[in-house]
C-alpha positions in Angstrom: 1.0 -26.6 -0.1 2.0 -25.1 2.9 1.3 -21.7 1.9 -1.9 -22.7 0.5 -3.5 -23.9 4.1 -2.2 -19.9 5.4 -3.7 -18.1 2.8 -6.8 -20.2 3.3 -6.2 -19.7 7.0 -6.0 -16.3 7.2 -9.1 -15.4 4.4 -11.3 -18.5 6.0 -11.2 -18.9 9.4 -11.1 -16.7 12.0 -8.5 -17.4 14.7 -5.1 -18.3 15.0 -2.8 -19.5 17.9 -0.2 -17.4 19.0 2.7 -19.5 20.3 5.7 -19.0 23.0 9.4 -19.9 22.3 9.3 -23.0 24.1 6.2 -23.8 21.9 3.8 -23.8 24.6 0.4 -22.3 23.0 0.0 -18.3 24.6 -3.6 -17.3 23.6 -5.9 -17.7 21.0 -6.6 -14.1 18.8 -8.8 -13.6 16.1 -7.1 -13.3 12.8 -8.8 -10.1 10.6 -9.9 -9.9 7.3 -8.6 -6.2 6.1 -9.3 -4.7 3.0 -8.1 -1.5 1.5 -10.5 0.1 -1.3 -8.7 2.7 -3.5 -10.6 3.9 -6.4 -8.2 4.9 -9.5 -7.5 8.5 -10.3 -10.6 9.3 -8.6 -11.9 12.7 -9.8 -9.8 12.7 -13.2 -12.3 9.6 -14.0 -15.5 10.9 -13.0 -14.4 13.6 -15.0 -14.0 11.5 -17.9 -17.0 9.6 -17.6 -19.3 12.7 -17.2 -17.5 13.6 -20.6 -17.0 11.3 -23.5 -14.6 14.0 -24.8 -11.8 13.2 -22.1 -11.9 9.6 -22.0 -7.7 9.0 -23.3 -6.7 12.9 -23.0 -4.7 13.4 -19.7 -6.8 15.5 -18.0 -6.0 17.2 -14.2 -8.6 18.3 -12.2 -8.0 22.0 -11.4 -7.6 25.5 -12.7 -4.8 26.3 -14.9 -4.3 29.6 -14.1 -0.6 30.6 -12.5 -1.2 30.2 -9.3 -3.2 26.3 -9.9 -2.5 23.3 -8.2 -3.3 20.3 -9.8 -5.8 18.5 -7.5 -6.3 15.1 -9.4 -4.4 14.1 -12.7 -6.0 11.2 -15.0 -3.6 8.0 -15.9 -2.7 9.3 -19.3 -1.5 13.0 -17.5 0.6 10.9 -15.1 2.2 9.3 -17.7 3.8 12.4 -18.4 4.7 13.2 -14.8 1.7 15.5 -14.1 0.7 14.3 -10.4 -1.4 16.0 -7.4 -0.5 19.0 -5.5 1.3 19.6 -8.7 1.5 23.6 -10.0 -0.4 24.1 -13.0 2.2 25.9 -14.6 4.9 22.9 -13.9 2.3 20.2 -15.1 1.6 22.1 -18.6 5.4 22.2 -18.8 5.2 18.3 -18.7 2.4 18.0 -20.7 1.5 20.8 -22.7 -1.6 18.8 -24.2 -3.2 18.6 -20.5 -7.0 19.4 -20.2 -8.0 21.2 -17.2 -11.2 20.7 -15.7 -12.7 22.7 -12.3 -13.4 20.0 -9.6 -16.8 19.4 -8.9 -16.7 18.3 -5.0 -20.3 17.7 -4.8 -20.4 15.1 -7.6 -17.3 13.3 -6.0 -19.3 13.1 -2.9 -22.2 11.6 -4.4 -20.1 9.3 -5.7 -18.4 8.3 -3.0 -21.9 7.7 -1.3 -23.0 5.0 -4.0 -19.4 2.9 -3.1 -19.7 3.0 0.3 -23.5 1.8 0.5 -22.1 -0.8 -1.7 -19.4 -1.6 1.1 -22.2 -1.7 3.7 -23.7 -4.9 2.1 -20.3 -6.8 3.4 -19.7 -5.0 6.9 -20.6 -2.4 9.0 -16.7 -2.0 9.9 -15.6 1.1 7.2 -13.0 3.7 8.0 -13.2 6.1 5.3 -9.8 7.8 4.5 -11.2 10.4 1.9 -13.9 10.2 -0.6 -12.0 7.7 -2.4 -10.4 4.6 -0.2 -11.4 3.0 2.5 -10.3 0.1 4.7 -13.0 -2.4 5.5 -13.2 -5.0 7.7 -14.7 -8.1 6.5 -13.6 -10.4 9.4 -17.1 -11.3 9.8 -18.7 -10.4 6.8 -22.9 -11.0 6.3 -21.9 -11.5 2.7 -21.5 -15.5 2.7 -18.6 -15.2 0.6 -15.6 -17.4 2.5 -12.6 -15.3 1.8 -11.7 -11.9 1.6 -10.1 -12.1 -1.9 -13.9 -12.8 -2.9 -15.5 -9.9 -1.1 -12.6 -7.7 -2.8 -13.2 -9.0 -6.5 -17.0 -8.6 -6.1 -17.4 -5.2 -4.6 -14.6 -4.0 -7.3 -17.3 -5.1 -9.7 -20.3 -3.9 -8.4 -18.6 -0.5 -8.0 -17.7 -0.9 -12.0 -21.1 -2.1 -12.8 -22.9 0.5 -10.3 -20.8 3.6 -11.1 -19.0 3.1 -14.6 -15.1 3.6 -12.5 -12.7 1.5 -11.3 -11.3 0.4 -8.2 -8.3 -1.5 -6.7 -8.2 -3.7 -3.2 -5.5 -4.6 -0.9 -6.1 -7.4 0.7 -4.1 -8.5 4.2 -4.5 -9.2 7.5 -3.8 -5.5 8.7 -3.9 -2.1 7.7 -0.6 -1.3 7.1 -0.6 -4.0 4.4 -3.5 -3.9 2.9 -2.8 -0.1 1.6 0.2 -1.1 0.2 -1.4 -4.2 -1.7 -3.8 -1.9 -2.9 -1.1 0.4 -4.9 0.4 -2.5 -6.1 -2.1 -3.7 -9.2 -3.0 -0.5 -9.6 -5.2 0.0 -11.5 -8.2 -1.8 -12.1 -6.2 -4.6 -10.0 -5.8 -6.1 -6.6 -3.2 -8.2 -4.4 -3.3 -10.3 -1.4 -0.8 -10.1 1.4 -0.7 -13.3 3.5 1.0 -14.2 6.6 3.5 -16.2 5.7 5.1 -13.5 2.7 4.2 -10.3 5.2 7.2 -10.2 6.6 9.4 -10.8 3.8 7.1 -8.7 1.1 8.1 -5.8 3.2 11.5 -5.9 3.1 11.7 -5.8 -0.4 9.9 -2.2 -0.3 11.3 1.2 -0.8 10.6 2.6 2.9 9.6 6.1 1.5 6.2 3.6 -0.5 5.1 3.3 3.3 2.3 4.6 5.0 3.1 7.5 8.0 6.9 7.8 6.0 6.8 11.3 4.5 9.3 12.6 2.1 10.9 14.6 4.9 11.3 11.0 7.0 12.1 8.9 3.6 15.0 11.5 2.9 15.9 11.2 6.6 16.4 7.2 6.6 18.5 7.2 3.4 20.7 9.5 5.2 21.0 7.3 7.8 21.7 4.2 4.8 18.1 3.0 4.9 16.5 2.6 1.7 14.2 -0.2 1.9 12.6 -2.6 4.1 14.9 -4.8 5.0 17.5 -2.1 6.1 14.6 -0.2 8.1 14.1 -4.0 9.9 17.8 -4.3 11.1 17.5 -1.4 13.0 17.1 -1.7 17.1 14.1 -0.5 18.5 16.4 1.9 20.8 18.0 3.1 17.6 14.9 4.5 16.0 13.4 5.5 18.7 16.8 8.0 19.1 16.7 8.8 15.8 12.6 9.3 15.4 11.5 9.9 18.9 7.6 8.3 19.0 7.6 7.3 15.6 10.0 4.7 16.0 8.0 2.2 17.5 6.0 2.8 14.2 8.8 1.9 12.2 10.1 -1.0 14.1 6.6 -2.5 13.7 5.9 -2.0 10.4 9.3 -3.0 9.2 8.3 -6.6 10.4 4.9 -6.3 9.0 3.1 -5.6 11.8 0.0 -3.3 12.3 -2.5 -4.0 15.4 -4.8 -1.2 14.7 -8.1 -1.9 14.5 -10.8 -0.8 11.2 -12.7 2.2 13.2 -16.4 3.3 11.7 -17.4 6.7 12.0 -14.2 7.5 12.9 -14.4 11.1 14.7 -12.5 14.1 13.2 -9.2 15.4 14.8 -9.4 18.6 13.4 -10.5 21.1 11.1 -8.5 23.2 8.7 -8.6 25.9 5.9 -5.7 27.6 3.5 -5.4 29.5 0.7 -3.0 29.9 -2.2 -2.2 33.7 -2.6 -2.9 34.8 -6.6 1.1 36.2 -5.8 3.8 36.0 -3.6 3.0 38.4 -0.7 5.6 40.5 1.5 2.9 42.9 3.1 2.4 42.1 6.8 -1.3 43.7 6.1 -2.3 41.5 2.9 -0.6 38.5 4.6 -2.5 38.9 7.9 -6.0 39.4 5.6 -5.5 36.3 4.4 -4.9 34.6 7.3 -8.0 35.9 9.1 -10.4 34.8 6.4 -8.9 31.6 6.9 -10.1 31.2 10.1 -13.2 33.0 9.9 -13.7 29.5 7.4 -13.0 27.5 10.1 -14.6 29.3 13.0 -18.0 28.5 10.5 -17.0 24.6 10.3 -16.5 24.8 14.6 -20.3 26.4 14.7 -22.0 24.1 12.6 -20.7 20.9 14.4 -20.4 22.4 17.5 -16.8 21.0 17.7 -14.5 23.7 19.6 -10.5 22.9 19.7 -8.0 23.9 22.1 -5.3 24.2 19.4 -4.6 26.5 16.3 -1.9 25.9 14.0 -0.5 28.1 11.6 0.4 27.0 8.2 3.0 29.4 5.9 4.6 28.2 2.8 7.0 30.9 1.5 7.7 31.5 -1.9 10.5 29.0 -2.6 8.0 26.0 -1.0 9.6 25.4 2.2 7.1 26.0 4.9 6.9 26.0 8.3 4.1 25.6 11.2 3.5 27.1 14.5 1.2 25.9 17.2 -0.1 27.0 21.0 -2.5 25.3 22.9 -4.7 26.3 25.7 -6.2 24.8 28.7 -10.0 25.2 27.3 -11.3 25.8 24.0 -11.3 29.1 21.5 -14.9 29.8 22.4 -14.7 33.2 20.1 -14.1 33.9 16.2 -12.0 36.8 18.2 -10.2 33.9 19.9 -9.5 32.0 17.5 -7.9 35.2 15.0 -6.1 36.5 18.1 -4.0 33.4 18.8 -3.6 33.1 14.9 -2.2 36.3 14.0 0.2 35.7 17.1 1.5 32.9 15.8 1.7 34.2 12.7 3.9 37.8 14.3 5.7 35.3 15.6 7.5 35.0 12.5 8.0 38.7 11.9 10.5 40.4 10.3 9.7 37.8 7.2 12.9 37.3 5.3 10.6 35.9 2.2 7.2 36.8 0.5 4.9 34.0 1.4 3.0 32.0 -1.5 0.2 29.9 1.4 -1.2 30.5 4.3 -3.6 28.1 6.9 -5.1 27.8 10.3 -6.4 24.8 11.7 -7.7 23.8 14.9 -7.6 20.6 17.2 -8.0 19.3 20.6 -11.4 19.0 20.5 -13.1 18.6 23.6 -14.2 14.8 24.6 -17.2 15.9 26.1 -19.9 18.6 24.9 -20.7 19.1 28.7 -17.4 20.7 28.9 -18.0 23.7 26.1 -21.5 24.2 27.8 -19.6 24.8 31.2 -16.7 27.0 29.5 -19.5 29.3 27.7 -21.3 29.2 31.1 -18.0 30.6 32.9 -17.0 33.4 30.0 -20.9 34.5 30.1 -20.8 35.1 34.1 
């Protein structure tokens, strides 16, 4: 019963009472309605509804030649172990049956349009995280449906009914939970995290299922003997904070279910990036650097159109093995100049001369873009004097 009144609590109403040790009442905070929106094996099933053909092959979205990546994979490919960022060559190996099909970015964007007008019918609060999930915030939804678990179940149906693909939901009552609900009926499902399992539903998890844990991190704690939830929550603050500098706080908070960041619309871009996948390993300094410069000549386009100018570059190398590595300067204003932009690339890049391997990838991006637009007009006023 109990748990009945704080699911209803948390998906009805909208405040809850946060309460001291010695049980005097603190404040009163809103309680929020989160809920995570992942459509399932996103391009691999527009693929297969645009073609009859596919529907039960597993399919992968991307080119098969030698130097491929799989971009998406379709349920029946994953069943054999084919999975994103896959190579091609690796994912026939597992499936030798797989159908390859060229992405087609512009009919995933359209896509993606028709869900998210259909989100906008039950709040104005989306954060898009790609072309295929979302968190929404339906705290205060125009919808007039009372819970959240409601608003979940009838968008994942009109995105069926309007598009023809499914969709799972996560909901909870903050980010960090809702995404992992989301994976955890997948697909065609959804799951509710409430407030009184949060805590608990957590510690039950594999640490490297959680959001902002990479495999580098997740390989890290199970050096350090934590595996799962609970083991990440018996860890001190101070302790992970040694161990994972900034990040720890991260940790220490989500371990405990915890996650006070709010559902930001039209949230602005950090950066802008572009690589490429060499059609063979490369050792020459010249073909390398020729590579790297049309990659940010790509970007110096994307900074011109949007007017957006960083005052960081990064460079991206993965070497022929896979390991890779990245480099990084800042200065104090921003690249102004394709010149710029290639100089402070290629020194990063020289950086890593003599190269002891041939190098499969290379990719700039740039960040640090300036808060104010006044402060580019003033810069390109100063370089033009």
């Amino acid at each position: 019963m109990a748990g009945r009144k704080i699911l209803a609590h948390i998906f009805c109403v909208p405040h809850m009472f946060l309460v001291c040790h010695n049980g005097s009442v603190m404040q009163d905070t809103p309680v929020r309605k989160i809920i995570h929106v992942d459509m399932d094996a996103f391009y691999a099933s527009v693929e297969q509804r645009d073609h009859p053909e596919l529907r039960g092959c597993p399919v992968a979205v991307g080119h098969p030649a030698k130097r491929g990546v799989v971009a998406a994979a379709s349920y029946e490919a994953r069943k054999f172990g084919v999975r994103s960022a896959m190579p091609s060559t690796e994912a026939l190996r597992r499936c030798p049956e797989l159908v390859f099909v060229p992405p087609r970015f512009e009919a995933y964007r359209s896509v993606s349009k028709q869900i998210h007008r259909i989100f906008e019918d039950y709040t104005s609060l989306i954060e898009p995280l790609s072309l295929d999930e979302a968190y929404l915030d339906v705290t205060a939804s125009p919808s007039g449906l009372k819970t959240a678990w409601a608003i979940a179940k009838e968008i994942r149906a009109r995105i069926l009914d309007e598009t023809g693909l499914t969709a799972s939901a996560g909901v909870s009552y903050n980010k960090f939970l809702a995404k992992l609900a989301s994976d955890h009926r997948k697909p065609n499902g959804q799951f509710a995290v409430t407030p009184d399992m949060g805590e608990a539903w957590v510690a039950q998890l594999p640490v490297a299922r959680f959001h902002g844990v990479g495999p580098v991190t997740a390989r890290r704690m199970k050096e350090l003997g934590i595996t799962t939830g609970a083991e990440l929550r018996i860890q001190s603050l101070e302790t992970l904070r040694d161990y994972f500098g900034r990040s720890g706080l991260w940790y220490y908070e989500i371990a405990r279910g915890r996650d006070d960041r709010p559902v930001v619309s039209n949230r602005e871009r950090k950066s802008s990036g572009s690589e490429t996948t060499f059609s063979r390993d490369l050792i020459d300094i010249v073909e390398i650097e020729k590579g790297l410069l049309e990659m940010a000549d790509d970007v110096w386009k994307w900074c011109e159109k949007t007017c957006r100018y960083g005052r960081t570059v990064t460079l991206k190398v993965k070497w022929s093995d896979f390991q890779q590595v990245t480099r990084s300067r800042s200065q104090t204003s921003p690249f102004l100049s394709l010149d710029d932009l290639c100089e402070n690339s290629l020194a990063l890049l020289r950086g890593l001369y003599p190269l002891e391997k041939s190098v499969r990838l290379v990719g700039v991006t740039v960040s640090g873009f300036s808060q104010k637009s006044e402060d580019v007009k003033k810069q390109f006023s100063f370089d033009m004097m």
